[in-house]
C-alpha positions in Angstrom: -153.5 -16.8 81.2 -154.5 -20.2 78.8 -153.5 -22.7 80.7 -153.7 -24.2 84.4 -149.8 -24.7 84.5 -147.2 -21.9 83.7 -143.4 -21.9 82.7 -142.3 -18.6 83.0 -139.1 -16.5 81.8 -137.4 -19.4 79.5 -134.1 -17.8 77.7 -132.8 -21.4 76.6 -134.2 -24.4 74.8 -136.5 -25.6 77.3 -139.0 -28.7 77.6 -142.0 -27.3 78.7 -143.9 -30.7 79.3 -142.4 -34.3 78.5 -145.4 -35.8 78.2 -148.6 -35.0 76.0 -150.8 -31.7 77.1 -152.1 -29.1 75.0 -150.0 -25.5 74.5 -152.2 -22.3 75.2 -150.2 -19.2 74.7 -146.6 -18.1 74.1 -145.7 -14.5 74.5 -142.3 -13.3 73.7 -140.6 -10.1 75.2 -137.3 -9.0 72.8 -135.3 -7.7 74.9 -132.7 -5.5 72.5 -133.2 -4.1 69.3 -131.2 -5.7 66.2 -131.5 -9.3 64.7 -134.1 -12.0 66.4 -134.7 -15.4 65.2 -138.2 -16.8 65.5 -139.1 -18.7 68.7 -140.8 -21.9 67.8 -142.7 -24.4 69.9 -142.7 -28.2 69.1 -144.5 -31.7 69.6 -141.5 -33.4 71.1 -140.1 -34.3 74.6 -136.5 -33.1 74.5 -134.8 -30.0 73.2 -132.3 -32.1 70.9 -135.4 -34.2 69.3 -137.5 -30.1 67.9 -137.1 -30.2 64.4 -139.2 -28.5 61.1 -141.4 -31.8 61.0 -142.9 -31.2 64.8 -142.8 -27.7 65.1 -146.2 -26.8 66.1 -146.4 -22.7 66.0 -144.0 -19.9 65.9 -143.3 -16.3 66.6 -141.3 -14.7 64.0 -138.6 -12.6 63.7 -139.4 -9.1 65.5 -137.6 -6.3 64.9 -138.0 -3.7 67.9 -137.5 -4.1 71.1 -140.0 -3.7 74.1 -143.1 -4.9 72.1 -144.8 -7.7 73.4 -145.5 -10.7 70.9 -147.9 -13.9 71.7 -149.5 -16.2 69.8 -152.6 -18.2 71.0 -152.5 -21.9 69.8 -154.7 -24.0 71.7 -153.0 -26.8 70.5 -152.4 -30.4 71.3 -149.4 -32.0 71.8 -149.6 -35.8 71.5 -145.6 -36.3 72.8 -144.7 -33.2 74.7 -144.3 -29.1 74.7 -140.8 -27.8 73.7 -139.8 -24.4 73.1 -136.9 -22.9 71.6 -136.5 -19.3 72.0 -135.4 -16.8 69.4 -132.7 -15.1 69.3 -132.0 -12.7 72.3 -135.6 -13.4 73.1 -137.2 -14.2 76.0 -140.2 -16.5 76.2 -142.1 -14.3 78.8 -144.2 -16.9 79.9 -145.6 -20.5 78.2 -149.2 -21.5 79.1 -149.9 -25.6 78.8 -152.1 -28.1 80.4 
């Protein structure tokens, strides 16, 4: 869906790509109801390095369970993809080439 590569299920900070590419789609699946954090993406190549200045798109907080978020970026990423999931989210699936 996006993208010709896929990183799929990501419940952890996770590097996506460490090298540049261009991020397609993120779709996010809450999986309880209650407080979530927003899951960002960001221009970087390791989890430690995502901060405010690189962050590149996010989903924001959601508050029910069982809907299904995504956001279509089409972006390029001239360092790398990083992606730092929300809290009890799960990033149901990251699209990058």
């Amino acid at each position: 869906p996006g993208g010709a590569s896929i990183v799929m299920n990501i419940t952890t900070p996770t590097v996506v790509k460490a090298s540049p590419g261009r991020v397609a789609i993120v779709r996010c699946f809450p999986i309880a109801s209650g407080v979530f954090g927003g899951t960002t993406v960001h221009n970087c190549t390791t989890t430690g390095a995502a901060t405010a200045a690189n962050k590149i798109g996010e989903l924001r907080t959601v508050t029910n369970s069982g809907q299904d978020h995504s956001i279509n970026l089409q972006t390029p990423c001239d360092v790398g993809i990083v992606v730092l999931p929300g809290n009890a989210n799960t990033i149901t699936y990251v699209t990058y080439t």
